[in-house]
N, CA, C and O atoms as a MOPAC input file, in Angstrom:
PM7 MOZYME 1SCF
protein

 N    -15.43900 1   -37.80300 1    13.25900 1
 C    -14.50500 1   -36.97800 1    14.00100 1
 C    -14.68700 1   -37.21100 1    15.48800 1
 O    -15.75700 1   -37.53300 1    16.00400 1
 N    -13.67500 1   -37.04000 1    16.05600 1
 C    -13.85600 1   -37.06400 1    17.66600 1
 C    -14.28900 1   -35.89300 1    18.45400 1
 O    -14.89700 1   -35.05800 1    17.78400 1
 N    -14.14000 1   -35.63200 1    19.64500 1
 C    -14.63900 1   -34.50800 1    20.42400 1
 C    -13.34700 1   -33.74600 1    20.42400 1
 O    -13.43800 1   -32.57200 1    20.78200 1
 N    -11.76800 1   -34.34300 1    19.97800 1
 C    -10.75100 1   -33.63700 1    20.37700 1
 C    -10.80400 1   -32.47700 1    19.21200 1
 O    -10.36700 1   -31.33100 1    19.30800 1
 N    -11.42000 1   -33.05100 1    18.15200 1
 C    -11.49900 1   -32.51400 1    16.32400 1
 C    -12.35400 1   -31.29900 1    16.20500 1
 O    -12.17700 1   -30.11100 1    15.93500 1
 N    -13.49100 1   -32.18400 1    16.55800 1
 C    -14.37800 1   -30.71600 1    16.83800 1
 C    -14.21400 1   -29.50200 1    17.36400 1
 O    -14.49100 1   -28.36100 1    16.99300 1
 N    -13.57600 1   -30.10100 1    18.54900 1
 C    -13.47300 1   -28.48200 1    19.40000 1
 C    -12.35500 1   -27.84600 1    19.01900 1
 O    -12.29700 1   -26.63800 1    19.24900 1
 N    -11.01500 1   -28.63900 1    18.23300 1
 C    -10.43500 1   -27.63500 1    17.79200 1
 C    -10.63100 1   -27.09500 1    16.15300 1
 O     -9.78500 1   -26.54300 1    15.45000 1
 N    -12.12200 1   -27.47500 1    15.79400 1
 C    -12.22500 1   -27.10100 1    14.35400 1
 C    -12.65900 1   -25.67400 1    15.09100 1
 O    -11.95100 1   -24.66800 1    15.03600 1
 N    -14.20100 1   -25.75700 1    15.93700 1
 C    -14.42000 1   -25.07100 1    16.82000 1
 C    -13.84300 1   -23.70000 1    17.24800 1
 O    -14.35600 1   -22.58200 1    17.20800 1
 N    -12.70000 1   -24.08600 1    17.64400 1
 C    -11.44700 1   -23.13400 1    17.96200 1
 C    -10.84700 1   -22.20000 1    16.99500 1
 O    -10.52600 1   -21.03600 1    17.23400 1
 N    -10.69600 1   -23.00100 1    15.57200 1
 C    -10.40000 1   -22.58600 1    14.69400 1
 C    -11.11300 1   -21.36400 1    14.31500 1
 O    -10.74400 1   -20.23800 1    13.98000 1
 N    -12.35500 1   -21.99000 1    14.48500 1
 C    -13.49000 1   -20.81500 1    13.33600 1
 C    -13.55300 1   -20.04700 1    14.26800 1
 O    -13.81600 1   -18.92600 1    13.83400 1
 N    -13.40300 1   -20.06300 1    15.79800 1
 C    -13.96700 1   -18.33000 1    16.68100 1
 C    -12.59800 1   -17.74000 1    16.61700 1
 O    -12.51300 1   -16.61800 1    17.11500 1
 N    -11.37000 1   -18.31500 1    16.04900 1
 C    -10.71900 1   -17.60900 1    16.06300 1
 C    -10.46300 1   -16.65900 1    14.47300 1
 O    -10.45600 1   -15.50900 1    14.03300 1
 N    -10.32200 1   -17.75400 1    14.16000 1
 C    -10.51400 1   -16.70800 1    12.36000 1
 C    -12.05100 1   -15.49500 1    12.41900 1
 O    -12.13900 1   -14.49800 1    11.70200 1
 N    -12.75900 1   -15.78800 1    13.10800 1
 C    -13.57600 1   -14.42700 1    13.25000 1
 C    -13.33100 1   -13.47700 1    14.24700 1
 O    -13.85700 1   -12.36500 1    14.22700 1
 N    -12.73200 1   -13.77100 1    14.92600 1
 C    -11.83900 1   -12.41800 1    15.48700 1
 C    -10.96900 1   -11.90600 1    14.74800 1
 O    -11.17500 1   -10.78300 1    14.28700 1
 N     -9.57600 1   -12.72800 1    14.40300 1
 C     -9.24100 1   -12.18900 1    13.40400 1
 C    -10.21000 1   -11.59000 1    12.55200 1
 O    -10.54800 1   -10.64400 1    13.26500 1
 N    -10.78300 1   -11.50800 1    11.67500 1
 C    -11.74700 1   -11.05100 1    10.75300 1
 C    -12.57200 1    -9.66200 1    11.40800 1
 O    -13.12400 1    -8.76800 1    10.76700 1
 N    -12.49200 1    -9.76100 1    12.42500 1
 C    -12.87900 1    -8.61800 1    13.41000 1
 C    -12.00700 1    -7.60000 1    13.61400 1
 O    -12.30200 1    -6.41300 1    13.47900 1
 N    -10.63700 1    -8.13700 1    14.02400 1
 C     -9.84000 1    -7.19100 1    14.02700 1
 C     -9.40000 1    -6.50200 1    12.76000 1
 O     -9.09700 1    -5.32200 1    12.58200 1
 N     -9.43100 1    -7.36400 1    12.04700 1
 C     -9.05000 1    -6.89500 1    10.76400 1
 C     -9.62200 1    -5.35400 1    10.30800 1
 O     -9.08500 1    -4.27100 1    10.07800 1
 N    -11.07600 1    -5.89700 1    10.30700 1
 C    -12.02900 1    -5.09200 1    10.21200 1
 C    -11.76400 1    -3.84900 1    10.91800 1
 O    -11.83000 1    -2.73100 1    10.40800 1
 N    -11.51200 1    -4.07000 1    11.92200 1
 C    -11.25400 1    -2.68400 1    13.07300 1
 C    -10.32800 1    -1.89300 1    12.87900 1
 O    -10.27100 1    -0.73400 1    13.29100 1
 N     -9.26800 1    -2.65700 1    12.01700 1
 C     -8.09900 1    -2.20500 1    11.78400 1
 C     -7.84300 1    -0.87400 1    10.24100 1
 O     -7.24500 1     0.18400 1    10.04300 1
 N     -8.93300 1    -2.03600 1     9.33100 1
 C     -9.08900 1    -1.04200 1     8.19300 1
 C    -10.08600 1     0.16600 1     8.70100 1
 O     -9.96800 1     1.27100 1     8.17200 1
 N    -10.84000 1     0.00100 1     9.48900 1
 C    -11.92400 1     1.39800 1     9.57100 1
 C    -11.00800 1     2.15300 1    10.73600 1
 O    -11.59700 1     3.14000 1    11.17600 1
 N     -9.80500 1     1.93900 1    11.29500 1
 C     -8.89900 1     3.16300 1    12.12900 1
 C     -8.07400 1     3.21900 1    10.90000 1
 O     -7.57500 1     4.34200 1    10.96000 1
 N     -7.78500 1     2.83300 1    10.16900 1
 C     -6.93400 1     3.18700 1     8.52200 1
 C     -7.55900 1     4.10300 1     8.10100 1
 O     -7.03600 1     5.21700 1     8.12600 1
 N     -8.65400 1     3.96200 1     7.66900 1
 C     -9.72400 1     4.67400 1     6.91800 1
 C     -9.95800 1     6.18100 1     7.79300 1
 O     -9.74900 1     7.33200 1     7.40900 1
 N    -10.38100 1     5.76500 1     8.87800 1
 C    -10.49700 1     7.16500 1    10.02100 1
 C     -9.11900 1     8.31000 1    10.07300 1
 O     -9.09600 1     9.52400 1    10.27800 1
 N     -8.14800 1     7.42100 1     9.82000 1
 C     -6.97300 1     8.34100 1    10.05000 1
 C     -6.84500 1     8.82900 1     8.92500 1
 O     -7.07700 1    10.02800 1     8.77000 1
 N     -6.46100 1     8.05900 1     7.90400 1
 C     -6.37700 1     8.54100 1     6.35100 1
 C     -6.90800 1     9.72600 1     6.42100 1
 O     -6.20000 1    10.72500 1     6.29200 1
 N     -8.96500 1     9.85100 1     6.75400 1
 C     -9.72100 1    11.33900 1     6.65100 1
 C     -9.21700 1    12.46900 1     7.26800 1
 O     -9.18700 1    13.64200 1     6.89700 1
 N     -8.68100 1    11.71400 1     8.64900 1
 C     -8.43000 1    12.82900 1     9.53300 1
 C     -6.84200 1    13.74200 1     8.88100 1
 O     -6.59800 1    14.94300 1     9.00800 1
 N     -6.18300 1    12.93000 1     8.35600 1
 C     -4.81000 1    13.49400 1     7.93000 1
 C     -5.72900 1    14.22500 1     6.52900 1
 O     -5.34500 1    15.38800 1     6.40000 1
 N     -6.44300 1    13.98500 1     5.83400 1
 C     -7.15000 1    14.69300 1     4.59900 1
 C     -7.55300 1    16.27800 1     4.78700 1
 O     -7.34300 1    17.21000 1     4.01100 1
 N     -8.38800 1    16.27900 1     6.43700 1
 C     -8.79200 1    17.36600 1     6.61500 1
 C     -8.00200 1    18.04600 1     7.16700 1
 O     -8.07800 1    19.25700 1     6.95900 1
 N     -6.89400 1    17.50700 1     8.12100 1
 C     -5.84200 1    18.12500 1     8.29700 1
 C     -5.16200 1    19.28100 1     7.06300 1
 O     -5.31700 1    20.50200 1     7.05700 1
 N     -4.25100 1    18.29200 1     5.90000 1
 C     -4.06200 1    18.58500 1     4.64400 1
 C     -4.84600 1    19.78900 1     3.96200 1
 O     -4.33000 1    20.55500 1     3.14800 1
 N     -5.96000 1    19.84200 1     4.33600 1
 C     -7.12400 1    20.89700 1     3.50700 1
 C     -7.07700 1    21.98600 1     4.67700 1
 O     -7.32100 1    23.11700 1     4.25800 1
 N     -6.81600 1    21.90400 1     6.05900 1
 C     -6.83100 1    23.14700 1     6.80300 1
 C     -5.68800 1    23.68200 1     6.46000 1
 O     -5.68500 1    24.91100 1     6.53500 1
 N     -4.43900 1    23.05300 1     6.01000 1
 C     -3.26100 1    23.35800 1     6.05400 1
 C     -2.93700 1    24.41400 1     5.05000 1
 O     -2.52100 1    25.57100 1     5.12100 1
 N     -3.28000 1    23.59100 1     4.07700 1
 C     -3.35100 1    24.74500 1     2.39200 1
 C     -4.45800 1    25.98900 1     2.88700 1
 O     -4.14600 1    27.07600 1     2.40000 1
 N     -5.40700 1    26.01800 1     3.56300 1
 C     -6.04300 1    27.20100 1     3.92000 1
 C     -5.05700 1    28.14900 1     4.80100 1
 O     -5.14300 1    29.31500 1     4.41700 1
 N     -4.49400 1    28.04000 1     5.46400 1
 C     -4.04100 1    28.29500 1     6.66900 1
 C     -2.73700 1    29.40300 1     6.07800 1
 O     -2.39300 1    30.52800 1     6.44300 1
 N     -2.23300 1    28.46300 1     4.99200 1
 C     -0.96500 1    28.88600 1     4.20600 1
 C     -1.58500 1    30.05800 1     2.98100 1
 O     -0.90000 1    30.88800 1     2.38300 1
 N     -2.82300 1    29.86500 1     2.86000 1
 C     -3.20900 1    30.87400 1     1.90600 1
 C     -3.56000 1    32.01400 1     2.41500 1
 O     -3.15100 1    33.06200 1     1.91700 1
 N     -4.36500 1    31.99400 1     3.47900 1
 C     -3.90100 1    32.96200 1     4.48800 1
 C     -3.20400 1    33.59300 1     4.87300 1
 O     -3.28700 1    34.81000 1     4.70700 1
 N     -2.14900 1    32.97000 1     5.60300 1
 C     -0.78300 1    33.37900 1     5.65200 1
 C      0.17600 1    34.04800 1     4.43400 1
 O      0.99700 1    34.92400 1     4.70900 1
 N      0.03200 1    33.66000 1     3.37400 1
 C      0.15900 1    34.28500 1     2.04800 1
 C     -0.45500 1    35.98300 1     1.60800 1
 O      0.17000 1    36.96900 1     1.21500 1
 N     -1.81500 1    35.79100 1     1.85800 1
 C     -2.49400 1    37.16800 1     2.02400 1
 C     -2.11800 1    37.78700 1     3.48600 1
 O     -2.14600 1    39.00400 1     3.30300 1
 N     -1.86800 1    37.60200 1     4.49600 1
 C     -1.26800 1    37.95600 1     5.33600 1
 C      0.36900 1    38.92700 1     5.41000 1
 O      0.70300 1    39.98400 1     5.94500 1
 N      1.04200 1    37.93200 1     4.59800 1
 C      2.30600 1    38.30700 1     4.39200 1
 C      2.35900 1    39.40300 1     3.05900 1
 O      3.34300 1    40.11800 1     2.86800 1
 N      1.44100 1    39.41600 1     2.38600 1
 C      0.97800 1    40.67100 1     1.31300 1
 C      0.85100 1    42.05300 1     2.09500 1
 O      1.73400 1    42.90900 1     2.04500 1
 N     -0.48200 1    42.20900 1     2.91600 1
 C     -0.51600 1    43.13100 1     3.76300 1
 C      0.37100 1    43.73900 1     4.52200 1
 O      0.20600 1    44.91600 1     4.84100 1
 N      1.20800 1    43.18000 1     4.83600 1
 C      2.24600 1    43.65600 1     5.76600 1
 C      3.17700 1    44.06400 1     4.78200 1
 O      3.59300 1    45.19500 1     5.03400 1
 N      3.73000 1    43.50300 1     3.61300 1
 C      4.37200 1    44.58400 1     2.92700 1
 C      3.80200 1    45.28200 1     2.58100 1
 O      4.43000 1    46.34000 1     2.52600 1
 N      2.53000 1    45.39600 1     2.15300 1
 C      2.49500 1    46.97500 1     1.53100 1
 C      2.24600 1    47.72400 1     2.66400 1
 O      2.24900 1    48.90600 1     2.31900 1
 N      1.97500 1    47.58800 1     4.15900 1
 C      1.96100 1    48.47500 1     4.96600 1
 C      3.35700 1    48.67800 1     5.36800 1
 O      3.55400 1    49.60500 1     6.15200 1
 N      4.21400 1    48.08800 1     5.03600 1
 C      5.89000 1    48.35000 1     5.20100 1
 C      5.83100 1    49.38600 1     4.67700 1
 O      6.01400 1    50.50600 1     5.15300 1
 N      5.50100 1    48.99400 1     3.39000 1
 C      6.37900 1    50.33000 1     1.90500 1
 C      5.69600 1    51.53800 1     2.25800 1
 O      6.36800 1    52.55200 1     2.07000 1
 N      4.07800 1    51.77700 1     2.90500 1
 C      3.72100 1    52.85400 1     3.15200 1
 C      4.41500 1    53.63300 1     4.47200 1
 O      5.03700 1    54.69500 1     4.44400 1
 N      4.15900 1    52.89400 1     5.48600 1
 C      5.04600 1    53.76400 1     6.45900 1
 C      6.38700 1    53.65700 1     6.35300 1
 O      6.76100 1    54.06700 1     7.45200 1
 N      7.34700 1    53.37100 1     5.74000 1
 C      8.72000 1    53.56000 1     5.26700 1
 C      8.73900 1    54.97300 1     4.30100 1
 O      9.37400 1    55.99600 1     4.55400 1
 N      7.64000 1    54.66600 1     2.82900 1
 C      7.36800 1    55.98100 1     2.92700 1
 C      7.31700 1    57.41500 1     3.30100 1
 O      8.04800 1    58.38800 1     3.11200 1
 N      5.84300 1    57.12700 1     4.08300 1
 C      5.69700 1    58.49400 1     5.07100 1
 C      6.96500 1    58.52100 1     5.82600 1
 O      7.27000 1    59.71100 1     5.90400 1
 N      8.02000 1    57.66900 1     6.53200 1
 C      9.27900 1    58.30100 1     7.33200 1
 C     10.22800 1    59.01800 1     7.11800 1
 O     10.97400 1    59.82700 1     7.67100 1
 N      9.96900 1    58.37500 1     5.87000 1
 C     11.48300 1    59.26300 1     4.42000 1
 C     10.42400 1    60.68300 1     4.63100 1
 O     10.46500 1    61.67800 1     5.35500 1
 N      9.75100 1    60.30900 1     3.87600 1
 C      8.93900 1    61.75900 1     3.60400 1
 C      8.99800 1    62.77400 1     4.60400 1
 O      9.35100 1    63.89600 1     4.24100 1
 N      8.56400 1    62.46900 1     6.42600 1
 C      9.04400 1    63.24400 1     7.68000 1
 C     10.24600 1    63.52300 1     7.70100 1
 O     10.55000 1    64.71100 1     7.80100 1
 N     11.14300 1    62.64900 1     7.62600 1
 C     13.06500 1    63.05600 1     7.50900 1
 C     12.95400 1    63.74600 1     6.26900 1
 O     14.17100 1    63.66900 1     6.43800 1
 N     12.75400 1    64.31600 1     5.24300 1
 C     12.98000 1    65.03700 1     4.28000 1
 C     12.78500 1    66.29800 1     4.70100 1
 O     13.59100 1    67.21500 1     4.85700 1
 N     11.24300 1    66.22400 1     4.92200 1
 C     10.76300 1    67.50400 1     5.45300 1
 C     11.72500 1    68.34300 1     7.24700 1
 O     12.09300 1    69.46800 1     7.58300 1
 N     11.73200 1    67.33300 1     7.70400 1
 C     12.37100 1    67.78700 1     8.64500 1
 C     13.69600 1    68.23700 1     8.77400 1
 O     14.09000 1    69.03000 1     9.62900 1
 N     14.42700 1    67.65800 1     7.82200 1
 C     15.74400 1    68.21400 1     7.47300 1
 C     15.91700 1    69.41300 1     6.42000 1
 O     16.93300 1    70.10100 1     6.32400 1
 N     14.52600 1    69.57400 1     5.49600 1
 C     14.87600 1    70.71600 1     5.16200 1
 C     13.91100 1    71.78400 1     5.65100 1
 O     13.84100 1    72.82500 1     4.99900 1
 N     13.08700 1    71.61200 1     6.84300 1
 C     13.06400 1    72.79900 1     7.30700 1
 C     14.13800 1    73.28400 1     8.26400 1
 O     14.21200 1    74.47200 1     8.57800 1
 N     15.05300 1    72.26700 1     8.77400 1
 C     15.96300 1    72.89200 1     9.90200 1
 C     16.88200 1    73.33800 1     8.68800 1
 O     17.78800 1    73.97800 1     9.22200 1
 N     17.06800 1    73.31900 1     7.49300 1
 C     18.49800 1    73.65500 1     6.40000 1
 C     17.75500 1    75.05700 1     6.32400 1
 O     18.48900 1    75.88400 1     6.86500 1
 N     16.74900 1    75.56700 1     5.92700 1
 C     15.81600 1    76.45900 1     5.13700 1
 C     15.53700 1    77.32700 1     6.26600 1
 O     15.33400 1    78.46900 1     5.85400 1
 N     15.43400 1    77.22100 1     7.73000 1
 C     15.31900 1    77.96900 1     8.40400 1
 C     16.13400 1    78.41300 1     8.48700 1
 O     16.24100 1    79.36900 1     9.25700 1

């Protein structure tokens, strides 16, 4: 082989290991994101289950003070009838 051969076999191989580098770099920010969207995903369903028991509480504190209001307007209208 000549010196022109070599250096571009040379060339060849530092470049296919970069490539091979990037590559590399490329699947482990794949991999990194993939997790990060995972734990995302898992705060999310928490967040919503929460929000679920959240949205429980508040109706039944609806139905109670809706309740007690009827119950004040009842009373209050029939003590002003009854007086």
């Amino acid at each position: 082989m000549d010196g022109a051969s070599e250096e571009l076999v040379e060339r060849l191989a530092r470049v296919e290991g970069r490539v091979e580098e990037l590559s590399k770099h490329i699947d482990d920010l794949r991999n990194d994101v993939n997790h990060r969207f995972d734990e995302l995903s898992k705060r999310m369903d928490g967040f919503e289950s929460r929000l679920s028991r959240f949205e429980e509480r508040m109706d039944r504190n609806f139905r109670w003070t809706l309740g007690i209001m009827v119950t004040m307007w009842v009373t209050i209208i029939l003590a002003i009838l009854l007086h």
